[in-house]
N, C-alpha and C positions, 0 to 999 in steps of 0.2 A: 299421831306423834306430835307431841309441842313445839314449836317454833322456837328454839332456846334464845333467839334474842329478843323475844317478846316476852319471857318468863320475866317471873320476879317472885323472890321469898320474901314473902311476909311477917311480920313476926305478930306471935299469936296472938297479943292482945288487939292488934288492929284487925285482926278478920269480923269481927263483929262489927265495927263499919263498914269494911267493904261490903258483908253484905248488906248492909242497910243501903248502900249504894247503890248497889243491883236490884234492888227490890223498887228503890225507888225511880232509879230509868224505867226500867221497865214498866212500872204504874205508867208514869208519864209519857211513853211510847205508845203506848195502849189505848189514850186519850191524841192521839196526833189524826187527823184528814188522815195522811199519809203515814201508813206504819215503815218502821225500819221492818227491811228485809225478814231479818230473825223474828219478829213478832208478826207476820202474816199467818191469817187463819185459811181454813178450808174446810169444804163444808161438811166435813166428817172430822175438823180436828180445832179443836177452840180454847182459846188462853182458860183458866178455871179460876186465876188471880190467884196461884198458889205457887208462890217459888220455895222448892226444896234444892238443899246442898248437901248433896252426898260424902259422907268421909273423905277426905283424900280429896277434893274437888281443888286446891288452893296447897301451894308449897308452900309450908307454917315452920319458922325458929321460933324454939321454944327458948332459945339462951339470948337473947336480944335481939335489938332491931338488926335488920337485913342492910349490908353494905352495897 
């Protein structure tokens, strides 16, 4: 369940940043000594350098920007 004070809608034309955003932490997480927590491998489970966003992953307004 989401954390609703940490939510935020987005409006649709910026979700293609964000994920550019995501794509690109995470690149550069992936290149750290030290990985953040989230990006830790195991040796039966390993980054593929493929981030996918499933439908619905992001609360998008489609009538303008988010107040």
């Amino acid at each position: 369940m989401p954390v609703l004070r940490a939510c935020r809608v987005f409006w649709h034309p910026d979700i293609m940043t964000v994920q550019a955003l995501i794509v690109q932490l995470i690149e550069a997480g992936t290149r750290f000594t030290e990985r953040p927590y989230l990006l830790t491998e195991y040796p039966n489970a390993h980054f593929m350098g493929q981030v996918r966003f499933r439908d619905g992953w992001a609360l998008v307004a489609h009538d303008g920007p988010a107040a």
